[in-house]
C-alpha positions in Angstrom: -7.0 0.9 7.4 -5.4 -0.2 10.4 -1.9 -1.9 9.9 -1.3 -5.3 11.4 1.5 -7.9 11.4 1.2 -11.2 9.7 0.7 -13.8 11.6 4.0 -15.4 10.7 5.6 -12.8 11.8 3.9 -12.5 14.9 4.9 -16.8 15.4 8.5 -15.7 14.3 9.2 -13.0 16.7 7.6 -15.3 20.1 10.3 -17.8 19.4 12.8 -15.2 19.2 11.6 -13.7 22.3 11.2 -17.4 23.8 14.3 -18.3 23.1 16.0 -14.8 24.4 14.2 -13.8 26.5 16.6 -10.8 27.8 17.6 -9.7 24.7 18.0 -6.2 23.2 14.8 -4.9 21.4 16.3 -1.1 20.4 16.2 -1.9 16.8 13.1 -4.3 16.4 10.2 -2.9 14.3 7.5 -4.2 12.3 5.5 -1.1 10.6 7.2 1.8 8.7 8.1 4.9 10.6 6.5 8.1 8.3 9.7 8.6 6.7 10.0 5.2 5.3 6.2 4.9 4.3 7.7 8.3 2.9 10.2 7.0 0.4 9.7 5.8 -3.4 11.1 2.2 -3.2 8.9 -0.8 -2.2 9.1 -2.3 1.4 7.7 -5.0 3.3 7.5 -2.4 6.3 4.5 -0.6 4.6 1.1 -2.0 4.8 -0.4 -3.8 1.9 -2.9 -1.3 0.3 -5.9 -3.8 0.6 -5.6 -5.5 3.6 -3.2 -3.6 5.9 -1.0 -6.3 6.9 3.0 -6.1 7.1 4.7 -8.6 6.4 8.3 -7.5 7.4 9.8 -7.8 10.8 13.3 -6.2 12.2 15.1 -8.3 15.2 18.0 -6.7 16.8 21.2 -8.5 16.0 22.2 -8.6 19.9 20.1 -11.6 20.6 23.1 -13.0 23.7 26.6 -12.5 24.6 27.5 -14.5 21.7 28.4 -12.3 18.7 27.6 -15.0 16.7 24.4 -16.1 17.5 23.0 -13.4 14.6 24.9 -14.5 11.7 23.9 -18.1 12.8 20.3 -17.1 13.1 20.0 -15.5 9.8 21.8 -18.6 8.0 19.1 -20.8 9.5 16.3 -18.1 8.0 18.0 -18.2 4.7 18.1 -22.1 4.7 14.8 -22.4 6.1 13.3 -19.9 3.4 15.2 -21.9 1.0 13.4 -25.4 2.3 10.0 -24.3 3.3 8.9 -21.1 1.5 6.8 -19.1 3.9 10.2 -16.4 3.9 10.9 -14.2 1.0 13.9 -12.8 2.1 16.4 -11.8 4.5 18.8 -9.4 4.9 21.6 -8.9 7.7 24.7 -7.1 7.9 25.3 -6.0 4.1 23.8 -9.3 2.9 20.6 -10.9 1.2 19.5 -13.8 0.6 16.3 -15.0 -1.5 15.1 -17.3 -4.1 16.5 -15.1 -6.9 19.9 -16.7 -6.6 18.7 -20.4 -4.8 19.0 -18.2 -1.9 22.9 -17.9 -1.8 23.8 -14.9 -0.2 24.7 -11.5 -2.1 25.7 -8.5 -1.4 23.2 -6.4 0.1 23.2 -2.8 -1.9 20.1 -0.7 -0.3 20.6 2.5 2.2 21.0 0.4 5.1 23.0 -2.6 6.0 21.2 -4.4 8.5 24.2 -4.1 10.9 21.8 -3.8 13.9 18.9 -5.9 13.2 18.1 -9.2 10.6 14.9 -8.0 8.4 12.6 -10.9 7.5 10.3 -10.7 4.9 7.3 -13.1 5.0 5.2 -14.4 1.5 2.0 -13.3 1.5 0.3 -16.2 1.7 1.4 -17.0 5.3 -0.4 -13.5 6.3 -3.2 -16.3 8.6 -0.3 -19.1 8.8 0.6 -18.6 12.4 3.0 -22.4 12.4 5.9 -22.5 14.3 9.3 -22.2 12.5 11.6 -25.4 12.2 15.0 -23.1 12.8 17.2 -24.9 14.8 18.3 -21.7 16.9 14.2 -21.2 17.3 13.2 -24.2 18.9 14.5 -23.6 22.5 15.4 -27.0 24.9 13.4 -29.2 22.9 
């Protein structure tokens, strides 16, 4: 079966590019490279067995010049997920955040960091939800 991206994903990652147009894409990703389908532990980067659709996406940190326009972003994603449930994580530089603790961040303790891009993992039911996001840093000159 063919992998594909959820369509949330697909409606997150246009505003992104919307919104930064010239950013960095080195580190974006959707589907798993052969070594991480490879590995043991569960990832949103590997396609669901029945339907083929991935529901994680990876968006390089270097969005602008501002150095602090990723740390922003991902607090609006963890606040969002926190409000509106169509995210069921994220992760960025050494920390999560996800309904297991009200979505307060933690410390992040799998192989990599997330230094270089925020991973966002979408709920399966918004695999055919293809809404905009209401994230402030998302929503371009409105």
């Amino acid at each position: 079966m063919k992998p594909w991206l959820s369509k949330a994903a697909i409606q997150f990652r246009k505003q992104v590019d919307d919104c930064y147009p010239d950013r960095n894409r080195k580190s974006d990703g959707w589907v798993a490279s052969l070594a991480h389908l490879s590995r043991a532990s569960k990832s949103d980067h590997n396609p669901d067995p029945k339907t083929g659709c991935v529901r994680a996406l990876d968006i390089t940190a270097r969005l602008s010049d501002d150095k602090r326009v990723p740390e922003y972003l991902a607090d609006q994603i963890r606040l969002y997920g926190k409000s509106q449930g169509r995210i069921s994580y994220v992760i960025f530089n050494g920390r999560i955040a996800s309904p297991i603790l009200g979505w307060r961040w933690r410390k992040y303790k799998g192989a990599s960091k997330h230094t270089h891009h925020l991973h966002i993992s979408f709920k399966k039911d918004q695999d055919n939800n293809s809404a905009e996001f209401d994230i402030p840093l998302l929503k371009g000159n409105e």
